[in-house]
Structures are given as C-alpha cells and as structure tokens.
C-alpha positions in Angstrom: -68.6 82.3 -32.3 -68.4 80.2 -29.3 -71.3 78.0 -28.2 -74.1 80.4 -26.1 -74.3 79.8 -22.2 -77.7 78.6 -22.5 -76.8 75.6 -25.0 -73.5 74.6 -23.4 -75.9 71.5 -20.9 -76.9 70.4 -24.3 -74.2 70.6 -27.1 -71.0 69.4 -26.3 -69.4 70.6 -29.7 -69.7 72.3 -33.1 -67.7 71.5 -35.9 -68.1 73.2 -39.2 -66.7 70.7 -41.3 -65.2 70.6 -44.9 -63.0 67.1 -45.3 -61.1 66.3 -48.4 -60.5 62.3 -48.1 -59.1 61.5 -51.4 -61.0 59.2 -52.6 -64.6 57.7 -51.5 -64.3 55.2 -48.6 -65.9 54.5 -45.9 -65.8 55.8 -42.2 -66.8 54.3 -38.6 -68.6 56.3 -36.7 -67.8 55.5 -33.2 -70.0 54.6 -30.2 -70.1 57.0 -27.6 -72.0 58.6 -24.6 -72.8 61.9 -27.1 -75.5 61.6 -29.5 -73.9 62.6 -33.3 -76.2 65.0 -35.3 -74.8 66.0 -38.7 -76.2 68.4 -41.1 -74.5 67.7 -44.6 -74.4 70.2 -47.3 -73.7 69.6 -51.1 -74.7 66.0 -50.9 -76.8 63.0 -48.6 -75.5 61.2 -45.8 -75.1 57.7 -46.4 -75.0 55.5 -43.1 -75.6 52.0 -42.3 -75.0 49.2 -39.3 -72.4 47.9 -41.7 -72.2 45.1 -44.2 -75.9 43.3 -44.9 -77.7 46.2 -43.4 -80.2 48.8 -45.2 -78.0 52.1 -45.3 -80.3 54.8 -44.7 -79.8 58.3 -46.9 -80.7 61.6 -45.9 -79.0 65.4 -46.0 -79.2 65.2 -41.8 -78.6 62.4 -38.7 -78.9 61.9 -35.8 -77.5 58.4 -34.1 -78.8 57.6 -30.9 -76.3 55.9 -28.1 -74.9 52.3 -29.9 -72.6 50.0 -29.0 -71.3 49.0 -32.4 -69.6 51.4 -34.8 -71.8 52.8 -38.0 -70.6 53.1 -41.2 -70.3 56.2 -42.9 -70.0 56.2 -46.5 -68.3 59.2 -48.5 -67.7 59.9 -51.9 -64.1 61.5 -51.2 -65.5 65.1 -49.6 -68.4 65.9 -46.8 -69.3 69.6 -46.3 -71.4 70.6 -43.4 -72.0 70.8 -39.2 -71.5 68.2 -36.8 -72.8 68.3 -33.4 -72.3 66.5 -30.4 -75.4 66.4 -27.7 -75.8 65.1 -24.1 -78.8 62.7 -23.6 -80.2 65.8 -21.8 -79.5 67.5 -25.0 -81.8 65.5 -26.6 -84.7 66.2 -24.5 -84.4 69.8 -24.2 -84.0 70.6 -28.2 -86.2 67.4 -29.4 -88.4 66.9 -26.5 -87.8 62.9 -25.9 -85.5 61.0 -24.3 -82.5 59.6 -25.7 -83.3 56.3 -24.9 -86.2 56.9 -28.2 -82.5 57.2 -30.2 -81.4 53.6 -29.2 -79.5 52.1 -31.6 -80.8 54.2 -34.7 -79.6 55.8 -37.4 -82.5 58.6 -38.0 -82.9 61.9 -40.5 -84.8 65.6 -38.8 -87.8 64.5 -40.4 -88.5 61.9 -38.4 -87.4 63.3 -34.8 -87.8 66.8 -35.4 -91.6 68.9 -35.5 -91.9 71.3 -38.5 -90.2 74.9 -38.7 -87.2 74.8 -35.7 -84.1 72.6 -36.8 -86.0 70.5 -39.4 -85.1 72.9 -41.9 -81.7 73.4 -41.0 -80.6 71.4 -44.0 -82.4 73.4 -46.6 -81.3 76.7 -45.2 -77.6 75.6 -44.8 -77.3 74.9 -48.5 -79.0 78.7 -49.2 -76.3 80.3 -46.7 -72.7 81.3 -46.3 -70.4 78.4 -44.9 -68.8 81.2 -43.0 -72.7 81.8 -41.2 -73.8 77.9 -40.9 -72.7 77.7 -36.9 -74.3 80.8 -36.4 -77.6 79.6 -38.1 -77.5 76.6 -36.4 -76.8 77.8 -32.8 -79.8 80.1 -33.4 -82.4 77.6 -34.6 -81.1 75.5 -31.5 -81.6 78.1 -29.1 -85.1 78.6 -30.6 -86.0 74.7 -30.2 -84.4 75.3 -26.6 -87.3 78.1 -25.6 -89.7 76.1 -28.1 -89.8 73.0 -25.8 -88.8 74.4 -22.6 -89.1 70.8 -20.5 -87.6 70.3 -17.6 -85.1 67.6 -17.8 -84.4 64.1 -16.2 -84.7 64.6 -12.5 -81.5 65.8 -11.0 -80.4 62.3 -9.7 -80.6 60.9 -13.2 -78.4 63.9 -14.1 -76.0 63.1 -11.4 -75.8 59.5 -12.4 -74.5 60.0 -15.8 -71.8 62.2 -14.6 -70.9 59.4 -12.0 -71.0 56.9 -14.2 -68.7 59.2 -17.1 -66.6 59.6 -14.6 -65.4 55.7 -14.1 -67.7 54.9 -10.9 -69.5 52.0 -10.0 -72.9 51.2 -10.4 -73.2 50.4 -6.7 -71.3 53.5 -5.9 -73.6 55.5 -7.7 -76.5 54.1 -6.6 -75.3 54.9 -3.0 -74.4 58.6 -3.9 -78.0 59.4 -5.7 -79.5 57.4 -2.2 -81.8 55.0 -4.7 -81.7 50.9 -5.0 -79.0 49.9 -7.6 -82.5 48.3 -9.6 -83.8 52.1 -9.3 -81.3 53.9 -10.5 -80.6 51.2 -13.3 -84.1 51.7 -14.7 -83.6 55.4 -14.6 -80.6 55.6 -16.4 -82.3 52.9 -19.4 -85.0 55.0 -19.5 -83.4 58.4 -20.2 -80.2 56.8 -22.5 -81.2 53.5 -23.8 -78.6 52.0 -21.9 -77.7 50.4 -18.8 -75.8 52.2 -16.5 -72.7 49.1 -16.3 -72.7 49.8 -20.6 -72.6 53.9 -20.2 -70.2 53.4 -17.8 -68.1 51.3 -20.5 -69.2 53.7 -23.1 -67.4 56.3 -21.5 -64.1 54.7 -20.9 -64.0 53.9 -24.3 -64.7 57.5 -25.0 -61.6 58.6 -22.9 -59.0 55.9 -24.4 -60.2 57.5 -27.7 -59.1 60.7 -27.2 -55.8 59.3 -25.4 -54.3 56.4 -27.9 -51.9 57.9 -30.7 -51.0 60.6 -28.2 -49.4 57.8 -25.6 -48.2 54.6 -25.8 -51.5 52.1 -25.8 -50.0 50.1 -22.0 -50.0 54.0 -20.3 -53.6 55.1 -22.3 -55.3 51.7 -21.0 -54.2 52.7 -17.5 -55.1 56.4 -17.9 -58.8 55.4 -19.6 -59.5 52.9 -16.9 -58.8 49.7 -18.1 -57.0 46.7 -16.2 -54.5 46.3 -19.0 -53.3 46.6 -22.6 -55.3 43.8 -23.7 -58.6 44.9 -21.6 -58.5 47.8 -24.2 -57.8 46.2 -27.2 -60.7 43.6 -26.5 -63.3 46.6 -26.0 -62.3 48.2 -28.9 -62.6 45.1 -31.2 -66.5 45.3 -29.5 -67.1 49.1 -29.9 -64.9 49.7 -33.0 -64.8 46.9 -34.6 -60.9 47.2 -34.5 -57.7 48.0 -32.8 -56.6 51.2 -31.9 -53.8 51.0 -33.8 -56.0 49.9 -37.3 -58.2 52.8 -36.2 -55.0 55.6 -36.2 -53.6 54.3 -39.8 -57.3 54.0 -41.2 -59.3 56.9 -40.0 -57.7 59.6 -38.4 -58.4 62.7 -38.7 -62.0 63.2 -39.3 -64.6 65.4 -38.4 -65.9 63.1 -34.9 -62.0 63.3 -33.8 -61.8 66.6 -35.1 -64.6 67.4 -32.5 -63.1 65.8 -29.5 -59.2 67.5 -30.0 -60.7 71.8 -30.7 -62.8 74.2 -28.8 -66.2 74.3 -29.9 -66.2 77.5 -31.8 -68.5 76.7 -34.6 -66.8 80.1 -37.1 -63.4 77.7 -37.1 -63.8 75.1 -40.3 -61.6 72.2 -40.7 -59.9 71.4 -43.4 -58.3 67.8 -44.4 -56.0 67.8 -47.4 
C-alpha cells in the first residue's frame, strides 16, 4: 500500500523495517531537512546526542531538525516503522511547528494528544507486521482531519523548497517578495533553523544519497559543493565522519533504506 494522496505534503516515506545487524552497535542517525519518527516494536529505542549525554528510552521518536548526528543504540535487531515528515508534516499531524522539535530527541507521549498516533506503539506490537503501514497510514490520516490547520503561509512553503533546492538566501527572499531579515524569521520559526543552515542541511541531504554510487570529486559537484574537501569538511560537522567511514560503518540501514525505495509501507526490509 502506497502512501494516500492526502498524506503525500506530510510524509515523505514509510519503511516497515526488520534489520538484523549482527551484533549490538551503535548507529548515527543523520541530520537532515525531514523530521525521523520511529515506532519500534519488540523492544525501546535507545537514542542519545552521543557520548556524555542522557540517552533517552522510549518504544517511539521523533527527532526534530539537528545539526549533529544522534546516536542510535541497538542490541543487534530493530523491528518496526520509520517515517520521514516535512516540517509542514509536523504541523498538520501534531499541530506545532517544527521549530518546537529543535534539536530534540522526544517519545509520542510528549508531542502527541491522547487516542490518534500516541497509541500507535501499543497497537503495533498487538498487530500483524504485514498490517503495521496500513495501521499507521490510517491513524495518520485520522490526526490529519483531527487537527485540520492550515499550514505555514504559502511563502514560508515556497521558501523551503527554494532553499532545498540549492538557492540563496537573497535569492529566495527576492522570489517570496519579503526582506531577507523577514523571510529568515519565518523560516526559524516554522523549522528551528535558519534558512543559510536548511539550505546546508539539504545539500548534505543530497550528497547522502549520491556518495558510494559515484566517485566522492563528481558527488561534491552534483550535491553542490565547491569541491571534494568542501564535502568532506561538512560531513565531519553533520556526521561526525567521512563519507567514506560512513559507507564501511553504516550502510545499509533503515534511514538509507528510506531514501534508495518507494514508499510502499507493505514492502519490509530485510538486512542479513
């Protein structure tokens, strides 16, 4: 079952997800312009900012928008949904801004109102695997009529797409007709973000789904980046690595696994 119509502004992917690793580890979870909501089945999520911070536990997650990669830890298998969401996703299924997401690492209880997709965990582990996207595109679509407020205004809208799309701040502020100081505030108060680091965010997204498919000189070019190095230095900030460390350490897994299939939430990965 392919994502509906009606949820296609909001969710950007559906994964149903079983992933053998091997043997517990940890995984980065990487900054992007979608927000990450999991739903984990058989056992807690446990996610952190990394070494010397608290990790917080919970059977579901939502990340807002970050700049730094979050750490994962597994036990050797993960069973569940993932979900990526715009930032108007976020406002039309939860009924606040993105921007409220900044930089955290949060479970449905604390985002979500009762009944709708607070449960979703609970009745996840009562259901079939083969019927989890179904149940979750159904509770969505019932938190989509349950909130039913109108989005960012459309320039806002228009903004993000200029700015995922490689232009300049300037440039967008000139398309939208507001001050470059106008549309800034605009874009920090529906993402978190300033436009100049959604901007980067989104390159960063686009040489991710480019390097180990090219060599990393042509990906650079093809993402946006001056050079080589230009991408190597922004994935030391956003990952926390090279590309290269990232290929050998990490891939596949379940966020990649998102970005490279259709969203057709009855297909369920398998690692081995």
């Amino acid at each position: 079952m392919t994502v509906p119509g009606v949820l296609r502004p909001y969710v950007t992917s559906l994964v149903t997800y079983d992933v053998d690793f091997g043997a517990p580890g940890v995984h980065r979870g990487m900054p992007s312009t979608e927000i990450t909501f999991v739903l984990s089945v058989d056992e807690p999520l446990v996610t952190s900012w990394g070494s010397g911070t608290e990790p917080v536990t919970a059977w579901s997650l939502v990340s807002g928008l970050h700049t730094r990669p979050a750490a994962i830890h597994h036990r050797g298998h993960q069973r569940g949904v993932q979900l990526g969401l715009t930032t108007a996703g976020v406002r039309a299924l939860f009924g606040m801004p993105a921007a409220a997401w900044r930089g955290e690492l949060l479970a449905l209880d604390q985002v979500a109102a009762p009944g709708g997709v607070r449960d979703l965990p609970e009745r996840l582990a009562e259901a079939d695997p083969q019927t989890w996207g179904q149940l979750v595109v159904a509770r969505l679509v019932g938190a989509l009529a349950r909130y039913g407020e109108p989005g960012p205004q459309a320039e806002v809208g228009r903004a993000l797409a200029l700015l995922t799309g490689g232009a300049g701040v300037q440039e967008v502020a000139d398309d939208v007709g507001y001050s470059r100081r106008r549309i800034s505030d605009l874009v920090r108060a529906e993402t978190g973000v300033a436009p100049k680091q959604f901007q980067r965010l989104a390159r960063f997204d686009r040489s991710r789904g480019l390097v180990g498919r090219m060599p990393l000189a042509q990906a650079a070019m093809a993402s946006g980046y001056a050079d080589q190095a230009h991408l190597t230095r922004e994935w030391h900030e956003f990952a926390g690595c090279t590309p290269t460390t990232w290929l050998r350490e990490e891939f596949p897994f379940v966020q990649d696994l998102a970005d490279r299939q259709p969203v057709d939430s009855r297909h369920e990965h398998r690692t081995r």
